[in-house]
BAFI-3210 file (N, C-alpha, C; in Angstrom, 3 decimals, decimal comma, padded with zeros to 6 digits):
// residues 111
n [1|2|3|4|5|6|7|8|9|10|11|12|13|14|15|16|17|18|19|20|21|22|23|24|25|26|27|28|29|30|31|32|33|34|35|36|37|38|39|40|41|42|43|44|45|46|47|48|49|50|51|52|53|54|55|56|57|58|59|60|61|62|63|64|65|66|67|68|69|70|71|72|73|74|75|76|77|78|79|80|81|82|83|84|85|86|87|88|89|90|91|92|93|94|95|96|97|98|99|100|101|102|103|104|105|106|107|108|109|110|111]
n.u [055,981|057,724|060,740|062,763|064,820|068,086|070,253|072,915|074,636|077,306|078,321|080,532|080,467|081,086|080,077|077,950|075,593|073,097|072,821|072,965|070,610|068,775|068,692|067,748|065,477|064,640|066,710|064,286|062,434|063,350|063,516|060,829|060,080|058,504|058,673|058,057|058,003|059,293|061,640|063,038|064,255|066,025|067,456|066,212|065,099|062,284|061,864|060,200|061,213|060,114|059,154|059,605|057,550|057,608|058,716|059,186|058,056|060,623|061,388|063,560|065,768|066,856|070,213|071,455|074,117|076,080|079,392|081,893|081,350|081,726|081,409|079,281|077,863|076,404|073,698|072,447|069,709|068,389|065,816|063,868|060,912|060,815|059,548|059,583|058,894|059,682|062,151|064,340|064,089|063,892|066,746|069,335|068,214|067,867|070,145|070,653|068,681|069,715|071,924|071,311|069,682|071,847|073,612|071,995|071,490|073,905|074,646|072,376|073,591|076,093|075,290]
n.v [099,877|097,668|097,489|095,841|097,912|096,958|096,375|095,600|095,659|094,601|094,064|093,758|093,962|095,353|094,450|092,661|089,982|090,168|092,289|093,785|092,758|093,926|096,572|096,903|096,771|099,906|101,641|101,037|101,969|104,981|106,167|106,039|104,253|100,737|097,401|094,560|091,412|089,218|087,169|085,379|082,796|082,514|085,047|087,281|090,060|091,689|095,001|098,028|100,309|103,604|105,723|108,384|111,035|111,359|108,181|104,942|102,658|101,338|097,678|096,050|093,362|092,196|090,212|088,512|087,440|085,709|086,292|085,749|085,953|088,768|090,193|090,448|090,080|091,636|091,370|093,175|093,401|095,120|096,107|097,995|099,086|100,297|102,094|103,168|105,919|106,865|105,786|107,848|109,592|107,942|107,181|105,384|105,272|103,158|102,468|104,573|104,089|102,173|102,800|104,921|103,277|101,805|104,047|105,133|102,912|102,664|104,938|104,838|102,377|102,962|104,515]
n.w [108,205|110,838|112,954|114,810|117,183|118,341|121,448|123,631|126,559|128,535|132,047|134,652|137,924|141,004|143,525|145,818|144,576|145,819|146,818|144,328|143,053|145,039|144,683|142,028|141,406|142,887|141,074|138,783|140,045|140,224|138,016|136,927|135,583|134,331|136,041|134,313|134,628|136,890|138,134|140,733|140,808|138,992|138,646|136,805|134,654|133,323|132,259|131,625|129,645|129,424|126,587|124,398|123,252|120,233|120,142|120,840|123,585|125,381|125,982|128,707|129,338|131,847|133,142|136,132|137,514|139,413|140,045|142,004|145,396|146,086|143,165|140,966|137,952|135,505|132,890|129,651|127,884|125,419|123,416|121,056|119,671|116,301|113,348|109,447|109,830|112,570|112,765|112,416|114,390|116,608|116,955|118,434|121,103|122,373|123,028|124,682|126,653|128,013|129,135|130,882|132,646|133,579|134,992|137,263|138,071|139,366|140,742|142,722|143,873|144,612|146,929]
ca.u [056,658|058,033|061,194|063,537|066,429|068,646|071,351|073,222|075,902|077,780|078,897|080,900|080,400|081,754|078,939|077,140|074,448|071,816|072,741|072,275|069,009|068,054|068,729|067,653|063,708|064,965|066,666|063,698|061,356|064,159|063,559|059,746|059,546|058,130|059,001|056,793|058,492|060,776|061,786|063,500|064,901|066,837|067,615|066,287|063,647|062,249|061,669|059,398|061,463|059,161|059,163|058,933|056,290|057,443|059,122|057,995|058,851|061,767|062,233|064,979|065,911|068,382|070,095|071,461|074,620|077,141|080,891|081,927|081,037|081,972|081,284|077,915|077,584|074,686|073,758|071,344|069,861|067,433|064,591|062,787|060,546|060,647|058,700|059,869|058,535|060,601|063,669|065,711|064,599|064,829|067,829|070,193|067,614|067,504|071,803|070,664|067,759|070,545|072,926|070,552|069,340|072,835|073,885|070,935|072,089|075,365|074,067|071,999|074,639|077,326|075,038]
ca.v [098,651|098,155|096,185|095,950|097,830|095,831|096,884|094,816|095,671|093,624|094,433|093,233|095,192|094,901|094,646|091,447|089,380|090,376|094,156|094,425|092,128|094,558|097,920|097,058|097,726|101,505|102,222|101,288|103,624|106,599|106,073|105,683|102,982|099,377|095,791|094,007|090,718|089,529|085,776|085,179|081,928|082,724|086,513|087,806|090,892|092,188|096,312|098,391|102,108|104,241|106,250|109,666|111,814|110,103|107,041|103,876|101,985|100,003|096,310|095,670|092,237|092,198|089,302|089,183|086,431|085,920|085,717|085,448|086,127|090,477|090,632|090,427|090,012|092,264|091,737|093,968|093,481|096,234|096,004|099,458|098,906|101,227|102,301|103,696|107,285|107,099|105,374|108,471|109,910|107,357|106,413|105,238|105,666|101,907|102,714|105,776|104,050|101,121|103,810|105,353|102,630|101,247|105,384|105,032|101,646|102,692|106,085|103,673|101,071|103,980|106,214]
ca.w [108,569|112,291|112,914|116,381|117,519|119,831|122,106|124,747|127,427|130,031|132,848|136,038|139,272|142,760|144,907|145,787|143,895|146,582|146,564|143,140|143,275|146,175|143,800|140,493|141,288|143,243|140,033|138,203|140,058|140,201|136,052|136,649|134,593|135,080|136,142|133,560|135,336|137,539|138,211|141,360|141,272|137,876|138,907|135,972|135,151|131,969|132,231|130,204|129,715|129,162|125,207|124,117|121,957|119,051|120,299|121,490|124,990|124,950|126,658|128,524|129,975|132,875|133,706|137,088|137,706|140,705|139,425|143,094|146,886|146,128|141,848|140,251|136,280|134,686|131,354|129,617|126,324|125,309|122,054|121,076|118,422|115,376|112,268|108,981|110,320|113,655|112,840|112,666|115,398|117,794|116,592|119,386|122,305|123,274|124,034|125,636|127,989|128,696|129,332|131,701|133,479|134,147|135,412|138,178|139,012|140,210|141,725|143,828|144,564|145,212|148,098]
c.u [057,472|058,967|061,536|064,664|066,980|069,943|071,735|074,252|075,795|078,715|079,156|081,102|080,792|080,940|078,490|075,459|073,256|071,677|072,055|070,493|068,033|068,140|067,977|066,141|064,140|065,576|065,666|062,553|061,665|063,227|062,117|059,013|058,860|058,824|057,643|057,083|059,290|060,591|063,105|064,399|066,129|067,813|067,256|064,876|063,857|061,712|061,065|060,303|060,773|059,502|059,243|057,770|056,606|058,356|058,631|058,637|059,921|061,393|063,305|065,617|067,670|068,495|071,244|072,678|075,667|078,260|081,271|081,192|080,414|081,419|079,789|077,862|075,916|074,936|072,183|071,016|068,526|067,050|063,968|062,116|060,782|060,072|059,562|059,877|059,872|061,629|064,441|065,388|064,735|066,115|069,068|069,421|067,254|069,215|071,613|069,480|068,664|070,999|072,066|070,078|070,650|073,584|073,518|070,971|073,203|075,537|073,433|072,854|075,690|076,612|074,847]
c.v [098,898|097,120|096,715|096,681|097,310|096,796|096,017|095,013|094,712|093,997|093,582|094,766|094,220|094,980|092,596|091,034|090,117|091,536|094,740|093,934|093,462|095,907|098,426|097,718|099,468|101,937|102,449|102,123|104,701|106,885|106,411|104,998|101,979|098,340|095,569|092,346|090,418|087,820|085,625|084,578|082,007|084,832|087,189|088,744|091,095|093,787|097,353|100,019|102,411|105,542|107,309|110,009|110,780|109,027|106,192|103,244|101,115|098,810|096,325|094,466|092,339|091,046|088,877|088,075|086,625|085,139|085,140|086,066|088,414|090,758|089,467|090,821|090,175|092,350|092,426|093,619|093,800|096,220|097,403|098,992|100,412|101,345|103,331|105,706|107,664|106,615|106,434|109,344|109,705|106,650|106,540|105,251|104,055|101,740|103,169|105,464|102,759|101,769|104,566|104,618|102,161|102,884|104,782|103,960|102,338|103,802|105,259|102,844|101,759|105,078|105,208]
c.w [109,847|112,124|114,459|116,402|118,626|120,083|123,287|125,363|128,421|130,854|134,353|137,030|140,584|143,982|144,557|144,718|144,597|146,548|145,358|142,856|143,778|145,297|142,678|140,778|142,111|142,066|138,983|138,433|140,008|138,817|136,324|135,432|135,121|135,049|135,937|134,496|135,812|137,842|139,097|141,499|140,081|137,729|137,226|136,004|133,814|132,859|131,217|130,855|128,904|127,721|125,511|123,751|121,133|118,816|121,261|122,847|124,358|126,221|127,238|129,582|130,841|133,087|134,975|137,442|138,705|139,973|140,675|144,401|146,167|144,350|141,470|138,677|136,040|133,262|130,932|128,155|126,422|123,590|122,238|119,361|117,983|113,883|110,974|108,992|111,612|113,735|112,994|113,748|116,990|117,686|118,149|121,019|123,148|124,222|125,318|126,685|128,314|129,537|130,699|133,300|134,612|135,148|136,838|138,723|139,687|141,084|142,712|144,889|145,203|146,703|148,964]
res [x|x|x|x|x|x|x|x|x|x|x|x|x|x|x|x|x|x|x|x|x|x|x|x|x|x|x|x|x|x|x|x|x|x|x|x|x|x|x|x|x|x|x|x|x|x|x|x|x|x|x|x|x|x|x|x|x|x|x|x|x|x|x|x|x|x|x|x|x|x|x|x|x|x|x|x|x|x|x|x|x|x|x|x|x|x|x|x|x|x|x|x|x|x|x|x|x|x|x|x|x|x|x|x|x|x|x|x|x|x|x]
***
């Protein structure tokens, strides 16, 4: 039996809407993951992070919003499927590919 684990952070950053726009795919090839899609006019992308041996890809939907002119609101909410076999030992790895992704964002946005 397979259900979902979910995970979702939010975050405000100090860079512009367009910066981060302009980053998010260079973080996602640092990762060598994919952009499964991306939707321009709504700034939003879905992201396939890529599994272990014995864990499965995760999902993870960015969504991309301008507070003002200088601050950009990212929200992340990340799905990993799992199976009675691999629940414990992907346990926590949809945190830990949020957690990751958002790292490699800000390494990006900071050089």
């Amino acid at each position: 039996m397979a259900y979902l684990r979910e995970a979702k952070q939010e975050l405000e950053v100090d860079f512009s809407l367009d910066s981060v726009w302009v980053a998010i795919p260079k973080a996602v090839a640092a990762l060598s993951w994919e952009i499964k899609e991306r939707d321009i006019s709504t700034h939003q992308l879905t992201i396939i992070a890529t599994g272990g041996i014995m864990s499965y890809d995760s999902m993870l939907k960015v969504m991309v919003e301008r507070v003002d002119e200088k601050t950009t609101s990212v929200v992340i909410d990340g799905e990993t499927p799992v199976t009675t076999i691999t629940a414990t030992m992907d346990y926590g790895e949809t945190y830990n590919r949020i957690d990751e992704f958002v790292l490699m964002l800000a390494k990006i946005m900071n050089s």
